[in-house]
N, C-alpha and C positions, 0 to 999 in steps of 0.2 A: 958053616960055622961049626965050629968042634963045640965037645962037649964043657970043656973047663971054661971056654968064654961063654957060651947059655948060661951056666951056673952062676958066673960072678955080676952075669947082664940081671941076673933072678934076686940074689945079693942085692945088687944096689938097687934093683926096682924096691924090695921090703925096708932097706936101710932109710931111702928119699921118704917110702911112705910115711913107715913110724915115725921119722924127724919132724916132717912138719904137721903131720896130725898132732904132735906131743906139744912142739912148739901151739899150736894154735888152741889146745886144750887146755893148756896154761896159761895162755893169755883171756879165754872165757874164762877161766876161775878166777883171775887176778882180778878182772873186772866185776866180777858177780859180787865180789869179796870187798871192793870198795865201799864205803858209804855212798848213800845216795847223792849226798851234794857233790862229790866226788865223780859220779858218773857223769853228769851234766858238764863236769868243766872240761876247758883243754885237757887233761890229763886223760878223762874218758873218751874225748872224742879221737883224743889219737890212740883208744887203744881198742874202738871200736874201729876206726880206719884200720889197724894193723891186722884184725880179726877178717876184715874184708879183702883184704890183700895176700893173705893168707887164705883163705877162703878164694881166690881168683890163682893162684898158683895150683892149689890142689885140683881146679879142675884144669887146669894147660899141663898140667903133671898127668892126669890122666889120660890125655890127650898125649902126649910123648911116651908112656907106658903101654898103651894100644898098641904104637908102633914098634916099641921093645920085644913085645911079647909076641908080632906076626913073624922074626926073626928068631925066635927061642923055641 
């Protein structure tokens, strides 16, 4: 593997990271930021599921990145 595909495989490992760390950091503010009665309801429970699903990508992501990085 040459040099300019390591680099842009090093890109898009930082680019996936910050997207969905950002995405998932925003969706814990969104929720902190609800009212309480608001946390309890459907609305919080799917933004606690969406936080969990996020939170289950970030670690298969790091899992795929292991394998990015044994080739870079």
């Amino acid at each position: 593997m040459n040099k300019a595909r390591r680099k842009e495989i090093q890109k898009i490992i930082k680019d996936i990271e910050n997207l969905v760390h950002s995405i998932l950091s925003e969706e814990q503010v969104a929720f902190d930021n609800m009212p309480e009665n608001l946390q309890g309801s459907w609305r919080g429970t799917e933004s606690e599921d969406a936080q969990g699903s996020l939170e289950s990508a970030i670690d298969a992501l790091e899992e795929a990145i292991a394998c990015l990085e044994e080739i870079i």
